[in-house]
Each structure stands twice: as structure tokens, then as C-alpha cells.
C-alpha positions, 0 to 999 in steps of 0.5 A: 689784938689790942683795943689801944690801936685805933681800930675801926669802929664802924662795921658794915656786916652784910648780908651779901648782895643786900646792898653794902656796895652802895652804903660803902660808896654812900657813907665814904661821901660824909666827912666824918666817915673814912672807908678805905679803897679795899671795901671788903678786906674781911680781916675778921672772918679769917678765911681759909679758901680752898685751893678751887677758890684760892683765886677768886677770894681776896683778903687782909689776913694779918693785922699790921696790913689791915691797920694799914689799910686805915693810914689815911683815916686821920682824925675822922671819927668813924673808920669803916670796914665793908666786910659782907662776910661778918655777919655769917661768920661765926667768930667776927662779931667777937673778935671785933668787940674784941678790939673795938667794943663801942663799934656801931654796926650796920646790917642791910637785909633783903628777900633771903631768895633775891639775895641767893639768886642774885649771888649766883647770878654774879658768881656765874657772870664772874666765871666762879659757877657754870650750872644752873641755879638749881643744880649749884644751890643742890650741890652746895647746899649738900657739900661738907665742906662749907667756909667762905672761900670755900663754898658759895652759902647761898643758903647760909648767907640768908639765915639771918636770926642768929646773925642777927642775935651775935651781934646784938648780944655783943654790941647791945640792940642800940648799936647795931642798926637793921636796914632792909634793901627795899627801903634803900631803893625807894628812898636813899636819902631818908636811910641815909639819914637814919644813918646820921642818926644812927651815928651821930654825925650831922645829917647836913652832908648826907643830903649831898651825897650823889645816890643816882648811881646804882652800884653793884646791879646786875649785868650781863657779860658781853660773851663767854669770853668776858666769863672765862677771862673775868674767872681765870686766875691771871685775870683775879691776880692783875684784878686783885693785885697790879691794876688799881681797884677803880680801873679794873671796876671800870674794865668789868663794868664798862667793857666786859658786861652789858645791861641785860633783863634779869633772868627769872629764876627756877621756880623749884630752886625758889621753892626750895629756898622759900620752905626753909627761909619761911620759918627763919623769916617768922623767927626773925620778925619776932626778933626784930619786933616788926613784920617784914614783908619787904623779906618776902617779895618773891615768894609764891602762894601755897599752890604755886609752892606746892607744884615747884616742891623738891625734896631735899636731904639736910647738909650737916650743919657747919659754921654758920649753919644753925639748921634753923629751916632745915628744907622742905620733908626729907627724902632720899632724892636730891634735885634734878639736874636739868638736862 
């Protein structure tokens, strides 16, 4: 990979669920900013999906596809890469200051819980995920083999400190911009102007930018069917790669999902969740500088936590994995599958 090619140089990094759906569709609104049709072509992660996952994961793997990817770009002055998967890998942050060093980066976090159930909430409405919460967050949480595509991190994806730090420590603090999900919800169009700012580019389009579309939330699929034909290989391949992207957005949508209440997650699984992200979060404030209540909106009191408590043996630490938080005290028992 050579700097002499116009790379992008402005990276959307995640966290998943957080989030970068809506600032992808936001920021493609502004005349200075180019994203391609592929929001996610997680070029620089590199994954290696398993042949379970092979289906669901779809990627840019070599380079003359990726730069393709930005053949329309012209002369705008950012070029945008949407990939959440680069602010857990551990390789990305280098290889993209690699190529494009003086890269702006924008990270876009919420309550690490939130995420990790809201990501399993989509992983089983897609057919990815047939157990319960409890008893997947168990399984991978314990499972060796960790990677994107290869399993679904719903612990990883949290861990937001030393994600954080790799691309500070490439990029330096003031090109690398912290959003939190809640300020986004409240008030779209003052971020967005951070954005601007953040950017450099006139802060007049942005106040245009249609921000009434909630991209990305939850719904429900209309019937097992919708689960199993949304999961099946044949329907990710004709998804992925014959249908165009806005139509098979719009099938999904429109025609298998419906809006439905969120279900409340298992209080053991947020309990869990919650005694390793408090010792992350803590670690990130001082990181950060700030209190970030926002991160903690889900979270119980000491009595509630201590009722919905269940031991669990720590994974070994794989990429990604810093082993910051390790879980509640070990033990020998893991989660209870529930009946």
C-alpha cells in the first residue's frame, strides 16, 4: 500500500451499534464529504470468517476493489470509509495511517450494555443467533476463537479504552473526534456541527441535512420465516451481491420487519456486562477527561446488581481483547442455560 494514491481520509471506526448508520447517511448529505454505496467495506480489518459466518460477513479484501470503491469521489475533499469493525481491530488504526496519516477519525459511543444487546437483537432478528442473550453472551464470551466473522464480540465491541488510545496514539488527540449516541438522539444537528468543525468544511450544508429518519433502530421480524429466510446463504448472497443495496435495504425494512417494543434484556446478562464495563468505563473517563454518564444509562444500583450476579470463568484474551474488566470473581460455573 502506497500513500501516492488517494486513499480515503476520513474513517467512521464504530462502535457497532452506536450509531455510525445514521453519520454515514448524514455526512454523504454534505458536498464536501464522498461515501460510497458500500458503507462497511471493512477493507482494513482484514477478516478471515469462519465458514459458520462465511455468509453473513460481506467485505473488500484487496485494494484495486476497495479504491474502486471511491471512483466517483471526484474532487471532494474527504473520502469516507464507515467500516465499525476498525475501532476493535487491532491492526486497522496502523494500517490506515499507513496509507493516509493525516486521516480525521470519528468514533461514535454509547452504553457499552445497550450496544451489546442491541447487537444481538439484530443478530438474531438476521437469523445469525437462535439462544437467548444469556446463553450466547456465555458462549461467546468463552469461545477461543474470536474475530470478526468469526464470532459475534458482544464483549469486545465495548472495550472502548485502548481502542480509543491506538488511534489517539496514531492520529494525535485532534484528529480523532469522541461522540456519544445520546447526544446524537437529542440534538442531531448541533453534532453535526461539531462535525463541521471538527472537519473543516462549512457548517451551512449540514443545517440541511434531513436528520428526521431514524436509521438503523430496532424492529422486529414479521414471523420466523422473515428469521430464517433473512439468515439463509442464498438470501445473504442475492442480498450482498445481485440485488442493489437500497432495494434489498428497503425488502428488509419494509417487508420482512415491523415496529415492535424493544424486549428488556436478562438482568443476569446486563449484570454481567455491567461488572466488566465498570472498570472499563472509569478507565475511559480518565482517558477522556470527562464524566460520561451517558455510557451508564442502563446500569442497576449496587442491590439490584448484586441479586442478578453470575459467575463467569474469564476467556482467554485474543485480538481485541485487552482483558481490562475481566468479569465478575471466578468461578468454575458458567451461565445457566435457561430452560
Amino acid at each position: 500500500m502506497t500513500t501516492s494514491t488517494k486513499w480515503p481520509n476520513l474513517f467512521i471506526v464504530g462502535a457497532v451499534k452506536s450509531g455510525t448508520t445514521s453519520l454515514y447517511a448524514y455526512l454523504r448529505q454534505h458536498p464536501d464529504i464522498f461515501f460510497p454505496e458500500m458503507k462497511e467495506p471493512h477493507f482494513f480489518t482484514k477478516p478471515a470468517p469462519s465458514e459458520a459466518q462465511k455468509h453473513l460477513i460481506t467485505f473488500v479484501g484487496d485494494e484495486v476493489s476497495y479504491l474502486r470503491l471511491y471512483d466517483r469521489a471526484g474532487d471532494k475533499r474527504f473520502r469516507g470509509d464507515a467500516s465499525p469493525s476498525y475501532l476493535w481491530s487491532a491492526r486497522a488504526a496502523a494500517d490506515i495511517a499507513a496509507v493516509s496519516p493525516q486521516a480525521r477519525i470519528i468514533v461514535i459511543l454509547r452504553d457499552p450494555i445497550e450496544r451489546a444487546y442491541a447487537q444481538y437483537l439484530m443478530d438474531y432478528s438476521e437469523g445469525a443467533i437462535d439462544r437467548p442473550f444469556l446463553e450466547a453472551l456465555d458462549i461467546d464470551w468463552h469461545r477461543p476463537d474470536k474475530g470478526w466473522g468469526v464470532s459475534q464480540l458482544y464483549v469486545e465491541l465495548g472495550l472502548y479504552t485502548e481502542q480509543i488510545r491506538r488511534y489517539r496514539a496514531f492520529f494525535g488527540h485532534e484528529r480523532v473526534l469522541i461522540l456519544l449516541l445520546e447526544d446524537l438522539k437529542k440534538d442531531a444537528q448541533a453534532v453535526l456541527a461539531r462535525i463541521a468543525h471538527f472537519l473543516e468544511v462549512p457548517a451551512g450544508p449540514m443545517a440541511s441535512v434531513d436528520t428526521g429518519e431514524a436509521h438503523n433502530h430496532y424492529k422486529e421480524p414479521k414471523g420466523p420465516w422473515a428469521r430464517r429466510l433473512a439468515g439463509h446463504p442464498v438470501s445473504r448472497f442475492l442480498g450482498e451481491r445481485v440485488v442493489p443495496r437500497r432495494l434489498g435495504e428497503y425488502i428488509w425494512g419494509h417487508w420482512m420487519q415491523k415496529e415492535a417494543p424493544k424486549p428488556p434484556i436478562d438482568p443476569r446478562a446486563a449484570a454481567f456486562l455491567q461488572d466488566i464495563y465498570t472498570p472499563e468505563i472509569l478507565a475511559l473517563e480518565a482517558e477522556l477527561g470527562r464524566p460520561l454518564a451517558e455510557l451508564r444509562r442502563s446500569w442497576m444500583d449496587a442491590k439490584r446488581l448484586a441479586a442478578a450476579r453470575v459467575p463467569l470463568v474469564p476467556p482467554v484474551p485474543c485480538e481485541g481483547h485487552t482483558g481490562r474488566g475481566a468479569g465478575p470473581v471466578p468461578g468454575s460455573d458458567r451461565l445457566d442455560a435457561p430452560s
